[in-house]
C-alpha positions in Angstrom: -27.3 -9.2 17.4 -23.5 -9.8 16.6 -21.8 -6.8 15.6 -20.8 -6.7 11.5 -16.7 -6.5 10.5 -15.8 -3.2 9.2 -14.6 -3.2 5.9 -10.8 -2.2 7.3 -11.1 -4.9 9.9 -12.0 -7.7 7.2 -9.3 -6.6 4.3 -7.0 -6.5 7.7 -8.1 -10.3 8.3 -7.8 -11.4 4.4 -4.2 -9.5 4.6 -3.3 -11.4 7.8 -4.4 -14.7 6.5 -2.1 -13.9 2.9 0.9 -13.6 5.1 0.5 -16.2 7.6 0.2 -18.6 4.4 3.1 -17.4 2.8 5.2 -17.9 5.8 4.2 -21.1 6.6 4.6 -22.1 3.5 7.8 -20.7 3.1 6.7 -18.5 0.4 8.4 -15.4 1.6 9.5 -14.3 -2.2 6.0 -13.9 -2.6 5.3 -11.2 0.0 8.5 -9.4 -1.1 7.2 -9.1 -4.7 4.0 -8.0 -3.3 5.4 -5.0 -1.4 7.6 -4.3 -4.9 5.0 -4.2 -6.8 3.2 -2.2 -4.1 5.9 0.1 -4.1 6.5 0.8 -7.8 2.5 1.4 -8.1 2.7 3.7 -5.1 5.3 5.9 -7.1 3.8 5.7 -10.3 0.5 7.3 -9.0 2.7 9.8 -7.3 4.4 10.9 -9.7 1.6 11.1 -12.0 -0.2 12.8 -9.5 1.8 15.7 -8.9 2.5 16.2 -12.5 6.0 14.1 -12.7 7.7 16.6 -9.5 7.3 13.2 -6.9 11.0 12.1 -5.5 10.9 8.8 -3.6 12.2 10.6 -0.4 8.9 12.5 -0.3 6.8 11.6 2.9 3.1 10.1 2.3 2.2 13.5 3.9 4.6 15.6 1.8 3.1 13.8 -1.6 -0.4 14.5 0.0 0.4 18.3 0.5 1.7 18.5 -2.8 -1.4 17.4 -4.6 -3.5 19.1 -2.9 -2.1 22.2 -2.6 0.5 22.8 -5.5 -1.8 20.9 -8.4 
């Protein structure tokens, strides 16, 4: 019986496939807007998240500690 995709390993693929096309297609603004908007979405959580005290030099790990130890 073939072995199922994990979840990760499929969003990896449909991830992959995104790029790829925006490369070949010359469509790098694209992918730059994505990781923007990424960005600015990360830090809005963030900050909301740890009740506004987020700075942008903060670690994934040091904005992980911080919610779930100081909130």
């Amino acid at each position: 019986m073939p072995r199922k995709k994990s979840v990760k390993n499929k969003n990896l693929e449909t991830l992959r496939d995104i790029v790829n096309e925006a490369i070949s297609t010359n469509n790098e603004e694209f992918l730059v807007q994505l990781i923007y908007t990424m960005q600015k979405d990360y830090e809005e959580i963030a900050k909301l998240s740890t009740m506004g005290q987020y700075e942008s030099s903060w670690s994934h790990k040091k904005t992980l500690d911080y919610i779930t130890k100081e909130t």
